[in-house]
N, CA, C and O atoms as CSV, one atom per row, in Angstrom:
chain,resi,resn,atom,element,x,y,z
A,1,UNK,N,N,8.761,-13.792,-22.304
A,1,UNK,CA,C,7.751,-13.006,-21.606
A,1,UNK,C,C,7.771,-11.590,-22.149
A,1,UNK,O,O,8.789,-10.899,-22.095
A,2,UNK,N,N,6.452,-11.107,-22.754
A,2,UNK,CA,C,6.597,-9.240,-22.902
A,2,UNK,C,C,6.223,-8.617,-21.777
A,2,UNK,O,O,5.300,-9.057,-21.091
A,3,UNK,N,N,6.859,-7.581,-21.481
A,3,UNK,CA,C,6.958,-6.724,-21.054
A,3,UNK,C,C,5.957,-6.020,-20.580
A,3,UNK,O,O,5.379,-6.346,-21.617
A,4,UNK,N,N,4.918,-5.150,-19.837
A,4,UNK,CA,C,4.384,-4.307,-20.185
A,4,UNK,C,C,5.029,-2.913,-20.489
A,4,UNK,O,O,6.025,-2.450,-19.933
A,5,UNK,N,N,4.213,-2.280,-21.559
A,5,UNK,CA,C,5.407,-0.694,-21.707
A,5,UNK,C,C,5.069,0.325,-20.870
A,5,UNK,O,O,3.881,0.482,-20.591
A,6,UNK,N,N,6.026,1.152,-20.354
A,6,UNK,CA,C,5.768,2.008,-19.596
A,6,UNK,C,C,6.524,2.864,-20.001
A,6,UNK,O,O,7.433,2.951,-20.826
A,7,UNK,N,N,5.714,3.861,-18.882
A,7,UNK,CA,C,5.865,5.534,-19.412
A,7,UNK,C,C,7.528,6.014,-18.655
A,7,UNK,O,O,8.203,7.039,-18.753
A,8,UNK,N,N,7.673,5.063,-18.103
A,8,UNK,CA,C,9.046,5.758,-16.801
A,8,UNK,C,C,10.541,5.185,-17.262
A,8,UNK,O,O,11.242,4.937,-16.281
A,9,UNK,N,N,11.194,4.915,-18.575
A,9,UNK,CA,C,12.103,4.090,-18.806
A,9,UNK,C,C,13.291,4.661,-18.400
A,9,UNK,O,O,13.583,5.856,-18.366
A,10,UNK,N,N,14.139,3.419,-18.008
A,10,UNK,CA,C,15.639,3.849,-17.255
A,10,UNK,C,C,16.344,3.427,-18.286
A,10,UNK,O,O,15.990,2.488,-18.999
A,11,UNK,N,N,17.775,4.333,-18.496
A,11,UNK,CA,C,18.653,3.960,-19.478
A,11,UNK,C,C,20.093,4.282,-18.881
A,11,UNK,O,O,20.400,5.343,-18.339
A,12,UNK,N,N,20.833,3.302,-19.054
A,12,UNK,CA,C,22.164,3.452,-19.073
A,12,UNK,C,C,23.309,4.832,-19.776
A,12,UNK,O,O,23.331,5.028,-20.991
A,13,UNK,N,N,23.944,5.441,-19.069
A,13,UNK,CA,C,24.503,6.695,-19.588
A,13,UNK,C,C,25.245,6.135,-21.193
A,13,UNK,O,O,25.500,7.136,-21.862
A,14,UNK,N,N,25.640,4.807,-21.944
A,14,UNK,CA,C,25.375,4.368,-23.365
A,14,UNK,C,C,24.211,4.201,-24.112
A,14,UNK,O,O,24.141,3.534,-25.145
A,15,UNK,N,N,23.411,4.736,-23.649
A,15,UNK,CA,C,22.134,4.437,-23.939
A,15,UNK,C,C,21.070,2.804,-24.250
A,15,UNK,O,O,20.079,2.570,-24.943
A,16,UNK,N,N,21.873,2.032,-23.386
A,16,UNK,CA,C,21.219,0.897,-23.260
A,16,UNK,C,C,20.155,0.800,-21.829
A,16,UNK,O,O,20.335,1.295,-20.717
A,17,UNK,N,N,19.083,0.025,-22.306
A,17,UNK,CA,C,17.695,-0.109,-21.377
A,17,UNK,C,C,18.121,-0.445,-20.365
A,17,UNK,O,O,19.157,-1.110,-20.389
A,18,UNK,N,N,17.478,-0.109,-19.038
A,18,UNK,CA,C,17.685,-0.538,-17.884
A,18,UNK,C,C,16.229,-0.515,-17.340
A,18,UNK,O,O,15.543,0.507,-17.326
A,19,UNK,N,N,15.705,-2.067,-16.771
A,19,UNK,CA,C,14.846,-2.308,-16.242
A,19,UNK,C,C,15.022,-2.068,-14.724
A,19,UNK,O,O,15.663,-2.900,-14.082
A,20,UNK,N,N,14.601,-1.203,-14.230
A,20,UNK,CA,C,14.342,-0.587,-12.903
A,20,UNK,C,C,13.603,-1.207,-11.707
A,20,UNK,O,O,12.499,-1.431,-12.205
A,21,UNK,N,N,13.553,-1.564,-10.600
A,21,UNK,CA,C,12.924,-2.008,-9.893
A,21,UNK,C,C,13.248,-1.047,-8.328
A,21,UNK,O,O,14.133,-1.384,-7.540
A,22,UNK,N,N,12.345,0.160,-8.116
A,22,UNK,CA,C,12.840,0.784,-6.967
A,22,UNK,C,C,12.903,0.122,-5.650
A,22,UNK,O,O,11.984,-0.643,-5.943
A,23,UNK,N,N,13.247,-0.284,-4.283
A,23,UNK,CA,C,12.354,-0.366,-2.923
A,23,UNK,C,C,13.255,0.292,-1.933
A,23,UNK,O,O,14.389,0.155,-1.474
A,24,UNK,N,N,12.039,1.203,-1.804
A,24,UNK,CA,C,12.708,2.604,-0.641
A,24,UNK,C,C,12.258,1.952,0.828
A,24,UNK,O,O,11.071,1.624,0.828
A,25,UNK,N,N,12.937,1.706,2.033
A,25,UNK,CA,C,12.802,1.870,2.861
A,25,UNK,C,C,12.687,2.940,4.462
A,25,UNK,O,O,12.786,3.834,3.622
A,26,UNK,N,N,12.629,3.337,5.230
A,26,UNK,CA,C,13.043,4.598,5.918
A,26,UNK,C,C,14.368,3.555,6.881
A,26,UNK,O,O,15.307,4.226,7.310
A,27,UNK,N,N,14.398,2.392,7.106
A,27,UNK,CA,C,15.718,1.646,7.650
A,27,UNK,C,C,16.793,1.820,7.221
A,27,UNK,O,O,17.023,2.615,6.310
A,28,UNK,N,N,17.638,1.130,7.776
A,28,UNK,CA,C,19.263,0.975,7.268
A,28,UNK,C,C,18.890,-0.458,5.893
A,28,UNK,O,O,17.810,-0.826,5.430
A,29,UNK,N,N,20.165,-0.885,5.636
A,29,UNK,CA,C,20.235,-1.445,4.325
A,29,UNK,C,C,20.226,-2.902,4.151
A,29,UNK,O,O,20.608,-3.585,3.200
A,30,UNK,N,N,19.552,-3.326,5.616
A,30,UNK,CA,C,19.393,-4.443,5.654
A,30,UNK,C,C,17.485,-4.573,5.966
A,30,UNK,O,O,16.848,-5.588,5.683
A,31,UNK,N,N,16.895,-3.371,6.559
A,31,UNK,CA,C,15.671,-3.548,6.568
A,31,UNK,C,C,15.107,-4.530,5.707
A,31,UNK,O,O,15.883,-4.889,4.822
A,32,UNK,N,N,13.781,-5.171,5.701
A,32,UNK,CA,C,13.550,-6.265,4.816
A,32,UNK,C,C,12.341,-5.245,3.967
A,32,UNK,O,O,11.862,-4.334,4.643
A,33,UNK,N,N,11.770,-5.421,2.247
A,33,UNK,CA,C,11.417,-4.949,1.874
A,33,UNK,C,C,10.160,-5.845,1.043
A,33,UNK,O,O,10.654,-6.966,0.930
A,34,UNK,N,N,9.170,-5.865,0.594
A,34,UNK,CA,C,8.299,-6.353,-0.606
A,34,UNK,C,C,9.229,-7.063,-1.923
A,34,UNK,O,O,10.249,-6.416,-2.161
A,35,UNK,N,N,9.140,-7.597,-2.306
A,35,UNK,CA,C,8.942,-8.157,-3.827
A,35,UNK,C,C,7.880,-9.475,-4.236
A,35,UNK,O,O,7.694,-10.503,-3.584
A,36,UNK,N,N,7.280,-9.077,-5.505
A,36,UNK,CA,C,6.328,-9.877,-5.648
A,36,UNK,C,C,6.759,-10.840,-6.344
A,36,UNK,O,O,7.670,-10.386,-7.036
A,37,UNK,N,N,6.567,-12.270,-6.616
A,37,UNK,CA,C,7.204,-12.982,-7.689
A,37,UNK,C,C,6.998,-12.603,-9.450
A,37,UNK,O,O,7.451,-13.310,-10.349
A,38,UNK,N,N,6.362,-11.570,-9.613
A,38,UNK,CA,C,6.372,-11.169,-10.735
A,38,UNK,C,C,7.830,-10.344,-10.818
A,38,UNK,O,O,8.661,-10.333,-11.727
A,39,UNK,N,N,7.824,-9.685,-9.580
A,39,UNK,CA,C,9.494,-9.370,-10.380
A,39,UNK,C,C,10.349,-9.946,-9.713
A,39,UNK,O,O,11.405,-9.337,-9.543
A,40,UNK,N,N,10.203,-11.209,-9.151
A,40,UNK,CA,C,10.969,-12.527,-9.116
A,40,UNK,C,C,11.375,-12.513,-10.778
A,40,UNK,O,O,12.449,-12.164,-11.268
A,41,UNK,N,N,10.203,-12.990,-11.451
A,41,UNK,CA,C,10.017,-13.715,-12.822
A,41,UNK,C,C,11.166,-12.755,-13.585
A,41,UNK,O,O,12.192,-13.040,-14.203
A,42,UNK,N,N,10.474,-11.406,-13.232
A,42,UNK,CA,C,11.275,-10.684,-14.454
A,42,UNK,C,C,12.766,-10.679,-14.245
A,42,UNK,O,O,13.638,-10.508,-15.097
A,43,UNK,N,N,12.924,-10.945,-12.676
A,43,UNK,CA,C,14.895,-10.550,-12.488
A,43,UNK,C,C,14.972,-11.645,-13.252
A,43,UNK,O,O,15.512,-11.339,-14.315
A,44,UNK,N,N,14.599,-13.121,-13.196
A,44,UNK,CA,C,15.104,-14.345,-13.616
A,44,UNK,C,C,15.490,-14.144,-15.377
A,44,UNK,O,O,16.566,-14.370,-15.930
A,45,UNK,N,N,13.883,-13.524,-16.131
A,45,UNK,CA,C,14.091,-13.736,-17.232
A,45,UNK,C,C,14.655,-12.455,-18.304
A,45,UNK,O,O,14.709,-12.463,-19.534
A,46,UNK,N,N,15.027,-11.422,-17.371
A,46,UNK,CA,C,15.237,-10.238,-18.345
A,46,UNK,C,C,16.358,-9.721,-17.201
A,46,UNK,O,O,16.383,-8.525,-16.908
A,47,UNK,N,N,17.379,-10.770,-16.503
A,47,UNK,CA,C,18.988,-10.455,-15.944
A,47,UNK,C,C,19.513,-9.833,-16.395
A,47,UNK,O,O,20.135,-9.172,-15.563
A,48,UNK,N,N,19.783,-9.457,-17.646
A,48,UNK,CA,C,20.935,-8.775,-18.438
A,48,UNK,C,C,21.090,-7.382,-18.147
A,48,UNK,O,O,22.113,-6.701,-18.072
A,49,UNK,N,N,19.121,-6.899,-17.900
A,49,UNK,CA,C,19.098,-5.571,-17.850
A,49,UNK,C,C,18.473,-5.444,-16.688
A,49,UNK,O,O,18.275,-4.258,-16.426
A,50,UNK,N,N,18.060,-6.225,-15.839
A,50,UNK,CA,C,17.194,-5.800,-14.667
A,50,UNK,C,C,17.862,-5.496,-13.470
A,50,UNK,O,O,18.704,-6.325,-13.126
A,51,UNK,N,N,17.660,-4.280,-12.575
A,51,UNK,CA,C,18.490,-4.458,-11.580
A,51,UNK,C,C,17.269,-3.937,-10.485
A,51,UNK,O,O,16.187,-3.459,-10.827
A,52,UNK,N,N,17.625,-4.108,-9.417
A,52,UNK,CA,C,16.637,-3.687,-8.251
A,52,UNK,C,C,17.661,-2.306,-7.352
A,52,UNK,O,O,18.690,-2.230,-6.680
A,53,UNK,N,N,16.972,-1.725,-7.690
A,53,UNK,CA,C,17.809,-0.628,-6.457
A,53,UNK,C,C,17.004,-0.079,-5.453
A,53,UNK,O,O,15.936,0.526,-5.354
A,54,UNK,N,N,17.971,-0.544,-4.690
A,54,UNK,CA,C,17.433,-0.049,-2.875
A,54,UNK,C,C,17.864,0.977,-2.574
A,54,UNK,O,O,19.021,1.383,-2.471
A,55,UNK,N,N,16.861,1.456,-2.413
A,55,UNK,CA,C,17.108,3.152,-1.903
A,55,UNK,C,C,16.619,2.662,0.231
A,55,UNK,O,O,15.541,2.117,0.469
A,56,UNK,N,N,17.350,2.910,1.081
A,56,UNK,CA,C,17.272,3.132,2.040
A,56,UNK,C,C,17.174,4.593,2.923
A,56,UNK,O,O,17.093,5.667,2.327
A,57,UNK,N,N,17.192,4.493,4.658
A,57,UNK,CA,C,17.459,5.655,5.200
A,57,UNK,C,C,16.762,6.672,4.429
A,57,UNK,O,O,17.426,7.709,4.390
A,58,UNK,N,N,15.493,6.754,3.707
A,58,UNK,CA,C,15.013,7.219,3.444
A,58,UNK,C,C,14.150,8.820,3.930
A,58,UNK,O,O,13.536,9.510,3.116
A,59,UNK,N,N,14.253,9.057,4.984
A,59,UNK,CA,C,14.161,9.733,5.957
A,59,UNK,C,C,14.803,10.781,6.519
A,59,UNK,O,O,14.385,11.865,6.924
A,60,UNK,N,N,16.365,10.080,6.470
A,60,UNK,CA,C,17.170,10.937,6.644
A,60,UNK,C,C,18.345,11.161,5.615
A,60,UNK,O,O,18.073,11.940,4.702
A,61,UNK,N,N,19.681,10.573,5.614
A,61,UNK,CA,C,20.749,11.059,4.638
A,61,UNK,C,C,20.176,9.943,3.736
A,61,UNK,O,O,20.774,8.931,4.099
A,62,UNK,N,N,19.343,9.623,2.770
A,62,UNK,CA,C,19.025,8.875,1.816
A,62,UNK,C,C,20.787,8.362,1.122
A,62,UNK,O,O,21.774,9.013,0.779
A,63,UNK,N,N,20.498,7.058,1.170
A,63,UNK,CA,C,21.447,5.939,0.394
A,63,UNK,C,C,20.653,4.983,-0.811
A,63,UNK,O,O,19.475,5.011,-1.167
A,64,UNK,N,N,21.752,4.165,-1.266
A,64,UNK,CA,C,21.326,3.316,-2.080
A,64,UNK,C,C,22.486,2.755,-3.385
A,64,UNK,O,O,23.451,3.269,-3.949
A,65,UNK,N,N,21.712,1.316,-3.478
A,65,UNK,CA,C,22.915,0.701,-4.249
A,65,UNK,C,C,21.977,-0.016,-4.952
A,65,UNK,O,O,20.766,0.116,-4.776
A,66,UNK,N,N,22.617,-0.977,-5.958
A,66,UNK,CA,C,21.583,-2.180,-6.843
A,66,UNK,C,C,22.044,-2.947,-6.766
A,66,UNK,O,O,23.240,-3.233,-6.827
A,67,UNK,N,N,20.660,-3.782,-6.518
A,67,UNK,CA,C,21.388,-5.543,-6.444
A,67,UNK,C,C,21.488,-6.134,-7.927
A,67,UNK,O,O,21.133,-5.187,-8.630
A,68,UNK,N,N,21.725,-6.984,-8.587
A,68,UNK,CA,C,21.614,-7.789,-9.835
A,68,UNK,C,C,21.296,-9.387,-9.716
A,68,UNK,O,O,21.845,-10.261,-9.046
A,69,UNK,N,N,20.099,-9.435,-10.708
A,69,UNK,CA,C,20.053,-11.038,-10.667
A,69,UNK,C,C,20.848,-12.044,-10.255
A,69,UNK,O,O,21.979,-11.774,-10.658
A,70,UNK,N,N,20.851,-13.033,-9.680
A,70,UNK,CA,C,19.662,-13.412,-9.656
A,70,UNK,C,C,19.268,-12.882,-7.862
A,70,UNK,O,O,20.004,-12.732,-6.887
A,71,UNK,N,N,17.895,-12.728,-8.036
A,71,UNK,CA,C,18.109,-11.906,-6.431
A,71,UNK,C,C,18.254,-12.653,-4.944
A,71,UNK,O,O,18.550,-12.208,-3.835
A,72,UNK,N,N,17.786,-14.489,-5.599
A,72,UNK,CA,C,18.193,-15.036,-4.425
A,72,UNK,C,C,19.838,-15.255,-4.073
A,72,UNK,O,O,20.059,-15.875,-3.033
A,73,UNK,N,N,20.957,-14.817,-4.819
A,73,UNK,CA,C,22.125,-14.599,-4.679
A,73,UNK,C,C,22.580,-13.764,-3.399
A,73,UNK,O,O,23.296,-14.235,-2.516
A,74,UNK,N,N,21.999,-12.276,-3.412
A,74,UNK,CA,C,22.110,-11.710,-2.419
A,74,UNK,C,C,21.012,-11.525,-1.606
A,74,UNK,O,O,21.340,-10.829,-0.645
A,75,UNK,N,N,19.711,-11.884,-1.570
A,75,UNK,CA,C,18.813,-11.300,-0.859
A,75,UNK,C,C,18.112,-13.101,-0.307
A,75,UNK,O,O,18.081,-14.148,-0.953
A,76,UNK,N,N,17.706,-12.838,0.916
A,76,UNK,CA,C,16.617,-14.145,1.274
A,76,UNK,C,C,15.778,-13.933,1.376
A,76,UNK,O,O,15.541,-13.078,2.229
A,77,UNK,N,N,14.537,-14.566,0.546
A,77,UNK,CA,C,13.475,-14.882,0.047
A,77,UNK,C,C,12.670,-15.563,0.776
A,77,UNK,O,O,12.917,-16.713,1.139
A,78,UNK,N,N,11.540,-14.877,1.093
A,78,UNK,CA,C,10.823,-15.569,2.037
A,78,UNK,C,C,9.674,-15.625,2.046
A,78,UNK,O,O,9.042,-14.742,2.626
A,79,UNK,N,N,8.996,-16.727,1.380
A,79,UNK,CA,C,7.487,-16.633,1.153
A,79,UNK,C,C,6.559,-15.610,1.732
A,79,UNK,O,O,6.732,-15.647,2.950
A,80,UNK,N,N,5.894,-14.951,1.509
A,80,UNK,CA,C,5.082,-13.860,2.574
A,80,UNK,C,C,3.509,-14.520,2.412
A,80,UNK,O,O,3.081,-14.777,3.538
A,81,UNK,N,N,2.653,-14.823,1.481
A,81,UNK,CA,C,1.513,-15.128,0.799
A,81,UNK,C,C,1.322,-16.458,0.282
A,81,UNK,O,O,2.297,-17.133,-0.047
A,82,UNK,N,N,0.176,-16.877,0.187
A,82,UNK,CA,C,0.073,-18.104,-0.366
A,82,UNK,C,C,-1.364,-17.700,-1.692
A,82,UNK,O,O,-2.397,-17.054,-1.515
A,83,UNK,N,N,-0.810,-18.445,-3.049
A,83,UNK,CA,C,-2.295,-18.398,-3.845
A,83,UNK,C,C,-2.750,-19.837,-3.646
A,83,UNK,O,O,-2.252,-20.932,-3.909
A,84,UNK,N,N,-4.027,-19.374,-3.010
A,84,UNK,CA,C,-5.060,-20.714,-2.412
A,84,UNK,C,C,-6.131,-21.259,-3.293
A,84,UNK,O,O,-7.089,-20.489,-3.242
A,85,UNK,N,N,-6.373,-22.317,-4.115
A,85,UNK,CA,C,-7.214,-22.167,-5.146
A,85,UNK,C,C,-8.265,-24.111,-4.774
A,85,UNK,O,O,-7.567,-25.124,-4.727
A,86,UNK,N,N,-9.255,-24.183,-4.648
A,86,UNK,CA,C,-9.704,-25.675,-4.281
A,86,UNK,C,C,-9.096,-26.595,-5.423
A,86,UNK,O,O,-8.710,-26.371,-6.570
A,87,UNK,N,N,-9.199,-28.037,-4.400
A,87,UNK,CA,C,-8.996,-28.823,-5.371
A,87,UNK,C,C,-9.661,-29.386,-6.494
A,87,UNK,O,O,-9.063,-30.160,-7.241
């Protein structure tokens, strides 16, 4: 899968790529947050470098940590949407 390129790239203090995935909440660190299966796809197929970091408590003393592929490891996944198309 390519990539699209973007203007905002994250890099590791060795200077290796880091694919970024922010989700800020104003909750504590269990609040539940968005992800679309596109960056389902990408944690699956670009693991090495992808990480998701949750920024929480947003509001007040801001926190945050990163999860790493694969994300149904630590996070539960829960359909939100359906793509509806006739038969």
């Amino acid at each position: 899968m390519k990539l699209d390129a973007r203007s905002d790239q994250s890099f590791e203090t060795d200077g290796q790529e880091r694919l970024l995935e922010i989700k800020t909440t104003c909750g504590n660190e269990r609040t539940p947050f968005w992800m679309t299966k596109r960056e389902c796809d990408v944690a699956a197929e670009q693991g090495d470098i992808y990480r998701i970091r949750r920024v929480f408590h947003f509001r007040n003393e801001v926190k945050m940590f990163d999860i790493a592929p694969p994300p149904e490891a630590r996070l539960i996944l829960t359909p939100a949407t359906f793509m509806a198309a006739p038969r």
